[in-house]
Legacy VTK file of the C-alpha trace (Angstrom):
# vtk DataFile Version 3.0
C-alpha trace
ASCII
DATASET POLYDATA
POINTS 511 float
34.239 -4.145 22.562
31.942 -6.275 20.980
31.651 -6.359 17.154
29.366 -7.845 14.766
29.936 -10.728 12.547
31.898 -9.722 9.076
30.989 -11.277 5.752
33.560 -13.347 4.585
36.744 -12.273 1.799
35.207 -8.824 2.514
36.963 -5.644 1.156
39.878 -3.548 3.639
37.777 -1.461 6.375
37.838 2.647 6.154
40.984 4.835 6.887
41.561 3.884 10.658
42.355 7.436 10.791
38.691 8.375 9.806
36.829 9.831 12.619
33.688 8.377 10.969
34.646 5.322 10.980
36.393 5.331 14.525
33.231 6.836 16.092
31.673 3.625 14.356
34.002 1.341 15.600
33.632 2.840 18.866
30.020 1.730 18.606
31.282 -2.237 17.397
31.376 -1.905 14.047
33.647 -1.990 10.853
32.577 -0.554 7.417
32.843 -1.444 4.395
30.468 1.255 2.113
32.144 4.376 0.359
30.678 7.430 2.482
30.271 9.470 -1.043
26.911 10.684 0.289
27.001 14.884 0.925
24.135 16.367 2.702
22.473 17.746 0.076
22.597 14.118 -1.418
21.313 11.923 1.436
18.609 15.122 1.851
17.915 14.033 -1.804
17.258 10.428 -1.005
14.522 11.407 1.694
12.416 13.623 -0.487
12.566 11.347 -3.332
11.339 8.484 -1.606
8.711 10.839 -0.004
7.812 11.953 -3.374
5.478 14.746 -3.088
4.632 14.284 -6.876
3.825 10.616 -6.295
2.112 10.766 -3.098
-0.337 13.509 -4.351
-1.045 12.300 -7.658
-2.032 9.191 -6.523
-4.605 10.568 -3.692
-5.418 13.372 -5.064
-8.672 12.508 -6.712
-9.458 10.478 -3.814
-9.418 12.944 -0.847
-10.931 15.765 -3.142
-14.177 13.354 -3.371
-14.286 12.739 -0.062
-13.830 15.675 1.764
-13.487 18.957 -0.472
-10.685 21.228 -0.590
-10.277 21.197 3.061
-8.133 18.234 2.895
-5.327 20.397 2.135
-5.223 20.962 5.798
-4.001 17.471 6.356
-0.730 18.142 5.084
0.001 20.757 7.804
-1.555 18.108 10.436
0.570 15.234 9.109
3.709 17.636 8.805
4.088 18.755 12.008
3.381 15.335 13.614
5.856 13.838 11.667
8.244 16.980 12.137
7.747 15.190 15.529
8.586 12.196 14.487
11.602 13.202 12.783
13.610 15.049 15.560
12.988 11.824 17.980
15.022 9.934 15.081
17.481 12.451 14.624
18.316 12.862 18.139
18.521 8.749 18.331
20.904 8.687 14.581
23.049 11.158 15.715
24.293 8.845 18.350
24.057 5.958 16.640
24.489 6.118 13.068
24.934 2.960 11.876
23.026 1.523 8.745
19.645 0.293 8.799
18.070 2.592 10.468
14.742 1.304 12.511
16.512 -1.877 13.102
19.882 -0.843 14.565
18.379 2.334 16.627
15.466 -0.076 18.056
18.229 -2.897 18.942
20.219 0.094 20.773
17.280 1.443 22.308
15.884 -1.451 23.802
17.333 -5.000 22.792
17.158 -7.764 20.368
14.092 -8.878 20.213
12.141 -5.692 19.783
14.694 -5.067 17.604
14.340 -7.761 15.229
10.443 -6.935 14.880
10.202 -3.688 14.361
12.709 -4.411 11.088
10.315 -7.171 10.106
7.726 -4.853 10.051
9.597 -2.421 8.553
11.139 -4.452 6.445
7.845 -6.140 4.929
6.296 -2.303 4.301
9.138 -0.995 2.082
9.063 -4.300 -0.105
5.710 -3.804 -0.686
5.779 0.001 -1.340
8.254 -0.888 -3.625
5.760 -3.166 -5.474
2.545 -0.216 -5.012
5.205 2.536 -6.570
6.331 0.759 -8.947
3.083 -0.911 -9.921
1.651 2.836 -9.725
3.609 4.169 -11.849
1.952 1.642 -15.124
-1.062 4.177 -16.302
1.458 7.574 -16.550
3.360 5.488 -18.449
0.760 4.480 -20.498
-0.552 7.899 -20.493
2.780 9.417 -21.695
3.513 6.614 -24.249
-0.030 6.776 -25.842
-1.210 3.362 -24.941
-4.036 1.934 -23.230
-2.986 0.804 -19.447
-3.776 -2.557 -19.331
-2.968 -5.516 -16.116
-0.222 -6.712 -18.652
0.862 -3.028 -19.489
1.215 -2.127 -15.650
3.102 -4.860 -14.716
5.615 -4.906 -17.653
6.249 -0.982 -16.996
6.645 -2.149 -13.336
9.341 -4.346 -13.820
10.938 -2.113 -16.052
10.920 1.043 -13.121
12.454 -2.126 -10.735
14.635 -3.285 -13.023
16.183 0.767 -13.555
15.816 1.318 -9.719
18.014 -2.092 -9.287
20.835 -1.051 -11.842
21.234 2.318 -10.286
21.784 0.861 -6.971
24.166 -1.979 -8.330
25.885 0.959 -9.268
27.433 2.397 -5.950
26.654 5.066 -3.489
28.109 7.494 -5.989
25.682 7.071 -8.767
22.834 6.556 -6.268
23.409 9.836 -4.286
23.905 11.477 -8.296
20.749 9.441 -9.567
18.909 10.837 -5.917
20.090 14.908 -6.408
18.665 14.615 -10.360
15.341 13.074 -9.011
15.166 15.471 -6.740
15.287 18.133 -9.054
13.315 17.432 -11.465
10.595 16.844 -9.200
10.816 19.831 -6.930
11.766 21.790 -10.559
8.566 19.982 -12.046
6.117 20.688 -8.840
7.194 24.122 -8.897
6.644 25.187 -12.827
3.488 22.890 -12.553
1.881 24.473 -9.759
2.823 28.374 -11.040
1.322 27.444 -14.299
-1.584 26.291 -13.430
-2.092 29.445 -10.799
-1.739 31.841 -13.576
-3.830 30.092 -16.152
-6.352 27.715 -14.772
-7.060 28.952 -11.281
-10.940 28.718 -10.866
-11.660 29.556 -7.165
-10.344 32.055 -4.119
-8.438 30.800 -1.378
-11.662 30.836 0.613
-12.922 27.144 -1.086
-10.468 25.871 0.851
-12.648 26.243 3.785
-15.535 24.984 1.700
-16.767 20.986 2.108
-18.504 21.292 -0.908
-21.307 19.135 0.513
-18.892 15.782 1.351
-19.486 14.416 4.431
-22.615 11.972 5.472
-24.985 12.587 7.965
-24.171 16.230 8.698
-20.888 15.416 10.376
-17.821 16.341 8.368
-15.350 15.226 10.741
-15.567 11.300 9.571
-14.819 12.597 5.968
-12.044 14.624 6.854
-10.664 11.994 8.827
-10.701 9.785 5.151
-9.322 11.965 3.162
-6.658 13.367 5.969
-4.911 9.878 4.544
-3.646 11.937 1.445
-1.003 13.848 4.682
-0.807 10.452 6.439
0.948 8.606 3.333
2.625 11.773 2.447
5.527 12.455 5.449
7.399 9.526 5.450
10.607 8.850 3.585
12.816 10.910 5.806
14.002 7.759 7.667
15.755 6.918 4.616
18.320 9.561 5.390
19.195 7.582 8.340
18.815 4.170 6.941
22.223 4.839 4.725
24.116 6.366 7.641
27.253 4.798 7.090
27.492 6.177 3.455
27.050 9.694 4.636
30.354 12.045 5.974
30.072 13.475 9.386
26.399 11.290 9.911
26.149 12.850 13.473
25.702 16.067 12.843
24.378 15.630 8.675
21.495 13.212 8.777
19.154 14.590 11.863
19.566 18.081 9.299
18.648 16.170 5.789
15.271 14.889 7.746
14.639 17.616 9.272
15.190 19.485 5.367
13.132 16.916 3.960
10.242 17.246 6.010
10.115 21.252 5.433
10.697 21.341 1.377
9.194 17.774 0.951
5.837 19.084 2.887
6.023 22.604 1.298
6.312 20.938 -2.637
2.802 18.574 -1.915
1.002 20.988 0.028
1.705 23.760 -3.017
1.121 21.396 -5.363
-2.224 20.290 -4.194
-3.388 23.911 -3.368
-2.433 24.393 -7.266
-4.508 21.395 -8.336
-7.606 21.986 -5.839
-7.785 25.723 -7.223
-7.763 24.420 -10.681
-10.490 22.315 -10.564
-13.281 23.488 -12.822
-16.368 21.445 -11.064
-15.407 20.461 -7.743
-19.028 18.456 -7.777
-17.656 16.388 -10.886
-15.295 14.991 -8.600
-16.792 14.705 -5.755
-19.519 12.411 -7.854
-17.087 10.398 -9.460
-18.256 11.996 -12.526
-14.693 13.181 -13.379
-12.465 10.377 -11.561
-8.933 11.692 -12.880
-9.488 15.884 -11.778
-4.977 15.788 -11.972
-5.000 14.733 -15.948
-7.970 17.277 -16.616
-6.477 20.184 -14.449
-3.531 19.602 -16.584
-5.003 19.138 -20.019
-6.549 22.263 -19.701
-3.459 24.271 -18.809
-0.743 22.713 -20.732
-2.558 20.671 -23.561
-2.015 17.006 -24.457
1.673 17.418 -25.444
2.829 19.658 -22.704
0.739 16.489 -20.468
3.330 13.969 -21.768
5.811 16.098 -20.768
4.671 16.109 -17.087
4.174 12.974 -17.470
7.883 12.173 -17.757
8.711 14.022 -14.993
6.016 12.381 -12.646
7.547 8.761 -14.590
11.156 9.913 -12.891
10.186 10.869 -10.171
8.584 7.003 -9.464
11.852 5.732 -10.633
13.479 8.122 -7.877
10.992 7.112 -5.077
11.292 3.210 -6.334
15.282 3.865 -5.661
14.936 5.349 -2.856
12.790 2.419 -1.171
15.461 0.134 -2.668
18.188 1.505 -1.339
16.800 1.716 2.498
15.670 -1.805 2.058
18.907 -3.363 1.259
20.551 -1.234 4.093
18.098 -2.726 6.463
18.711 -6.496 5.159
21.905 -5.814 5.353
21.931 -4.930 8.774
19.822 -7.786 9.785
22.485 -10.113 8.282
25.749 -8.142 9.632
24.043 -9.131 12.801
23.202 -12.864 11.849
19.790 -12.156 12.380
18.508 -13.494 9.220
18.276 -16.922 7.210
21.180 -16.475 4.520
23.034 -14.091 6.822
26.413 -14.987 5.093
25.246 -14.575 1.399
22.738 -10.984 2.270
26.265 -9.510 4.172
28.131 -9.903 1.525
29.842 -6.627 -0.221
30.685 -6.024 -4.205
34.620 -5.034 -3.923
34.014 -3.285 -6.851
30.983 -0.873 -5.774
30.842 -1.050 -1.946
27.076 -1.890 -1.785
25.593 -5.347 -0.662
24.460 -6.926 -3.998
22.498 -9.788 -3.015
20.589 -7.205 -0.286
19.863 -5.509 -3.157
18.560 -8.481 -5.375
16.172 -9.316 -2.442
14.785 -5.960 -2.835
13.902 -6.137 -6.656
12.979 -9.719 -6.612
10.395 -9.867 -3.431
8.402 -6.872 -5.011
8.848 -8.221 -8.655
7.001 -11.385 -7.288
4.096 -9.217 -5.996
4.025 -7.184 -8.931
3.823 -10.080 -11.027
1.192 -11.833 -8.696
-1.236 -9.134 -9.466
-1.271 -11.049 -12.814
-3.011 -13.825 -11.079
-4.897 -11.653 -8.072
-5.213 -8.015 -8.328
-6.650 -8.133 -4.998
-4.138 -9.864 -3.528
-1.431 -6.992 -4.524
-4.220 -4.579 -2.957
-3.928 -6.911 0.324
-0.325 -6.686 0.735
0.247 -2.846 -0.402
-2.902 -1.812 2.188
-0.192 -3.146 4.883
2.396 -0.468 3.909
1.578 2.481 5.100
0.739 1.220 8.498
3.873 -0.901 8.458
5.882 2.198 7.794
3.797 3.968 10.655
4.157 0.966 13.095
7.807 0.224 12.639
8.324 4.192 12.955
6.262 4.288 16.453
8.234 1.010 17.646
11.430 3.094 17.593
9.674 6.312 19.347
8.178 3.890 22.100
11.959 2.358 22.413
13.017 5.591 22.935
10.497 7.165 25.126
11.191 4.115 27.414
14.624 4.762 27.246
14.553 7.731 28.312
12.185 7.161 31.299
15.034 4.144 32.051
17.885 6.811 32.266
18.949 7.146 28.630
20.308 10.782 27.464
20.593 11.357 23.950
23.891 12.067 23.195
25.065 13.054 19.572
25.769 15.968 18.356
21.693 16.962 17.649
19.623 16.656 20.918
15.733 18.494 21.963
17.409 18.856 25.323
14.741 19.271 28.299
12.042 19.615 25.442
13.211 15.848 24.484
10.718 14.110 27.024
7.590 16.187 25.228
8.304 15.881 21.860
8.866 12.063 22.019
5.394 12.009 24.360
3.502 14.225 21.383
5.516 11.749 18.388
4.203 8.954 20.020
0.742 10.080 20.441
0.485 11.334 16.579
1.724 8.127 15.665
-0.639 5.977 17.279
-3.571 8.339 16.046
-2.309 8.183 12.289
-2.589 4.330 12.714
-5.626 4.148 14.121
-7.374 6.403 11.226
-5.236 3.720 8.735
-6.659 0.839 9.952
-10.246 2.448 10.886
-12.956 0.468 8.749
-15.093 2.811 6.275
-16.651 0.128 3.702
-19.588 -1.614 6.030
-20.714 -2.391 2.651
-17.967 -4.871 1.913
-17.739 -8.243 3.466
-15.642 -7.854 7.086
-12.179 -8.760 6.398
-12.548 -6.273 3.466
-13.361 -3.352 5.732
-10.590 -4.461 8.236
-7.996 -5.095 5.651
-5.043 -3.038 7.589
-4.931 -4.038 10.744
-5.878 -7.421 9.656
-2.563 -7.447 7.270
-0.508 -5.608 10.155
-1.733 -8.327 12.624
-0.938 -11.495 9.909
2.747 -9.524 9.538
3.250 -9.509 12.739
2.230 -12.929 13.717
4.529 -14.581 10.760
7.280 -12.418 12.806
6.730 -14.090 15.985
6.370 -17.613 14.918
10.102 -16.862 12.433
10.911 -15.756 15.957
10.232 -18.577 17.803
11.221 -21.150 15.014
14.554 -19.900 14.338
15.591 -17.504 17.492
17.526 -15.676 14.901
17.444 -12.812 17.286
19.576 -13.879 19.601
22.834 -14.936 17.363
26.079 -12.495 16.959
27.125 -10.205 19.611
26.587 -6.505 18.246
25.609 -4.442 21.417
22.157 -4.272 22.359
20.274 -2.239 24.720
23.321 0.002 25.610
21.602 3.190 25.329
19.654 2.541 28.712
22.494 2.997 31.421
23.283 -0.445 33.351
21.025 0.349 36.531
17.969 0.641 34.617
18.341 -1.880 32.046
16.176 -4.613 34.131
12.744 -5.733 32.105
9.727 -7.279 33.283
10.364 -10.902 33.012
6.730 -11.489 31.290
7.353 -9.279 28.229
7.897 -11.507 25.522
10.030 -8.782 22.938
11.888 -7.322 25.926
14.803 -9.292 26.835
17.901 -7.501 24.955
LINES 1 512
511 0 1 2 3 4 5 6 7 8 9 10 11 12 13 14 15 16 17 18 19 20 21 22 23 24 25 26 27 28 29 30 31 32 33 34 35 36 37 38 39 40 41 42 43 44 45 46 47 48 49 50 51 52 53 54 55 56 57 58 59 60 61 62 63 64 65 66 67 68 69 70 71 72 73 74 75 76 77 78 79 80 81 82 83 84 85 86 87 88 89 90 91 92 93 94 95 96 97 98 99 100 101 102 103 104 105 106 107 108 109 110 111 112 113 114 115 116 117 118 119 120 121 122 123 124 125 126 127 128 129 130 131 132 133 134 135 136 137 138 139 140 141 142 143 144 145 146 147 148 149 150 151 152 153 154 155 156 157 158 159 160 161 162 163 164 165 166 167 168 169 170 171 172 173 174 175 176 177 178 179 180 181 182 183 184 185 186 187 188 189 190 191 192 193 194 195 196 197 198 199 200 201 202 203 204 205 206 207 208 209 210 211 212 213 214 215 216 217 218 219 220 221 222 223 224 225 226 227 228 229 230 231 232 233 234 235 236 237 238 239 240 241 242 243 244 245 246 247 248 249 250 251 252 253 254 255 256 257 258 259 260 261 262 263 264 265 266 267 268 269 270 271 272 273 274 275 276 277 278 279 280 281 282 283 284 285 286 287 288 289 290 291 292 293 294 295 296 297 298 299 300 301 302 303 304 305 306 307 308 309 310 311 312 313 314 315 316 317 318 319 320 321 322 323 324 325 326 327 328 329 330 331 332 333 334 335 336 337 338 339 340 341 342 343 344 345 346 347 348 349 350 351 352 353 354 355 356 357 358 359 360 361 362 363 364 365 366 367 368 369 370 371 372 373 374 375 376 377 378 379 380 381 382 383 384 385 386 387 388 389 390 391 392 393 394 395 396 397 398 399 400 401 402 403 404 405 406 407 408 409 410 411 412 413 414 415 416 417 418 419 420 421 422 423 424 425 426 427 428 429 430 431 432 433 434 435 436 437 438 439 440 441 442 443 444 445 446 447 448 449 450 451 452 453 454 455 456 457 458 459 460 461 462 463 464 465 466 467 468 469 470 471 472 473 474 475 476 477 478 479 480 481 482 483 484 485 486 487 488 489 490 491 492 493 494 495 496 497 498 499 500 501 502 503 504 505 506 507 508 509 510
């Protein structure tokens, strides 16, 4: 069997009488982590790092503008595609979960290479969603603590949400998956009282506005502004992955993880799309917004129901529950460095695999995970619109690294492969990957569609010109350092022997 490269003086392996552990090593691994993650925890670390209070909040004024209550819809639209999305990954985590998630399932799925880029990719759009969240989170904190938010303000209260984010992590799986459960009720807890509240006091409008434009849209067509604001369900749904990305942390992963995504799709998606049907109703003058004449409708909705103490307050809540997201991207990071340098697939391998004995978590994966977004929060000092370069890669990162696994696996399974974990679609696996693949694709195509022809081009092109720079720094680390083809973890097993052969002229095919 092969098995991947071990960090030196590491701590003793798991029980050897652990079936976790032996279905791992039957896959060619040994691990070191604590599994002290229970469902309802690792369900815990999906929804906070999909953060329905974060992801609203911060789009919230946004879509309203452009589009009109109707935007709500896009939640439903995003949901269900990446409901989609999320039962191709459970199907492909249930067989192997090992940690890292889009790295280790692509380099099973299809081989080394494609492997090593879609964690790249992935890789580079959770460091810098660690740097948007936590740079986000600067005017609620200035809000709550009665200051004006300043570009010195924001970054200080950035480095402060990294700096928390980093010491719960040092801390062990333990404290994360206790830190993840408290942030994930407090949020849900917060959305909930929030939205009730502000249906029984400040509710200005029947359910029918939410069929109602409002006027948005240009040139009679309302489709193109739907299409904008639909990015408020887009950058919602994601986060699940994370339940996967910690698999080896997790008891009974199989059959657990492909459940918490599935769970934090459904309460995840239900908390923002309540929330925001809350908000919308409670906006007074829907032309306000939509004019830019009131350019924060979230801090006036809740003004006017809960008054300016009651705001701080909410504010707290919405401060923890950036904390919770920031840890949350943290922690998936570091599993995914980690992986890459179990495998010797990164520069600094030896020092990025290494384990504390003391709290069973990679501490210098970790590091890399404060510092690399600290740098770009800091850089905003220097370039705001810089920071704004990098973070508008994120989302489509996210979406593209996501879509790299479903395309592995849809050409797996059209080479002979046959999920088999505990969770499988069945003969309804073929159609869903098909449908996952095809909502994917669209998602990132209404990301990187260009809407300012008033700005100069690179401007209006700024995604998939950041996607395209990403990906090109990928293949030239590729080609310098052929990092993807050291150790000898299994790759491309999942495709059975006689169907394994690739077209010699795809570059990212060879396993």
């Amino acid at each position: 069997m092969s098995t991947a490269r071990e960090p030196a003086a590491a701590p003793p392996a798991a029980e050897p009488g652990d079936a976790d552990s032996a279905r791992l090593a039957a896959l060619g691994y040994e691990t070191h982590f604590k599994r002290d993650m229970s469902l309802w925890a690792n369900f815990s670390l999906g929804f906070t790092y999909l953060s329905p209070v974060v992801g609203v909040y911060a789009l919230f004024a946004f879509s309203l503008a452009t589009a009109g209550p109707p935007m709500i819809w896009a939640f439903v639209i995003a949901g269900v595609g990446q409901l989609l999305v999320a039962l191709v990954f459970g199907e492909i985590v249930s067989q192997y979960p090992v940690s890292g998630g889009i790295y280790p399932w692509a380099r099973r799925l299809w081989g080394r290479r494609w492997a090593w880029m879609s964690g790249w990719v992935y890789l580079f759009a959770l460091l810098a969603t660690i740097a948007s969240v936590s740079y986000g989170a600067g005017p609620y904190a200035a809000a709550m603590l009665g200051f004006r938010p300043t570009a010195t303000t924001t970054i200080v209260c950035a480095l402060a949400i990294l700096a928390v984010a980093t010491l719960i992590n040092l801390s062990g799986t333990r404290w994360l998956a206790l830190a993840a459960i408290i942030g994930f009720a407090a949020e849900l807890l917060g959305a909930l009282a929030v939205g009730i509240w502000l249906l029984a006091t400040e509710r200005h409008h029947g359910l029918g506005v939410l069929f109602d434009g409002q006027g948005t849209g240009s040139g009679g067509s309302y489709a193109a502004a739907f299409l904008a604001a639909s990015l408020i369900g887009i950058f919602q749904y994601y986060g699940f992955e994370a339940c996967g990305d910690v698999a080896e942390e997790v008891r009974d992963p199989a059959r657990r993880i492909p459940r918490a995504m599935r769970m934090t799709i459904y309460v995840g998606g239900a908390a923002a799309t309540f929330v925001t049907l809350a908000l919308v109703l409670s906006v007074a003058d829907f032309g306000a917004v939509i004019s830019g004449a009131d350019a924060d409708p979230v801090t006036t909705a809740l003004t006017a129901a809960f008054g300016s103490g009651m705001v701080k307050v909410i504010l707290g809540i919405v401060l923890i529950s950036f904390v919770s997201c920031a840890m949350s991207l943290q922690a998936a990071a570091s599993r995914l460095t980690y992986a890459y340098a179990r495998d010797d697939m990164i520069v600094g391998s030896r020092v990025l695999a290494r384990f504390s004995r003391a709290r069973h978590v990679p501490p210098y994966a970790l590091l890399l995970a404060a510092v690399l977004p600290a740098v770009l929060v800091i850089g905003s000092k220097l370039s705001a619109d810089a920071l704004t370069k990098i973070i508008s890669f994120a989302s489509l990162g996210i979406y593209l690294g996501f879509q790299m696994v479903v395309l592995a696996a849809l050409r797996a399974r059209l080479r002979g492969w046959r999920p088999a974990g505990h969770f499988t679609l069945g003969r309804w696996g073929l159609a869903v990957n098909i449908a996952a693949l095809v909502y994917g694709v669209s998602a990132m195509v209404n990301m990187s569609w260009p809407r300012t022809p008033e700005a100069p081009w690179y401007d209006d092109y700024i995604v998939p010109l950041s996607g395209a720079v990403v990906i090109v720094l990928g293949l030239v680390y590729m080609a310098a350092t052929r990092h993807y083809g050291r150790g000898d973890a299994p790759a491309g097993d999942a495709i059975p022997a006689a169907g394994r052969a690739a077209p010699a002229t795809d570059p990212l095919t060879t396993p």
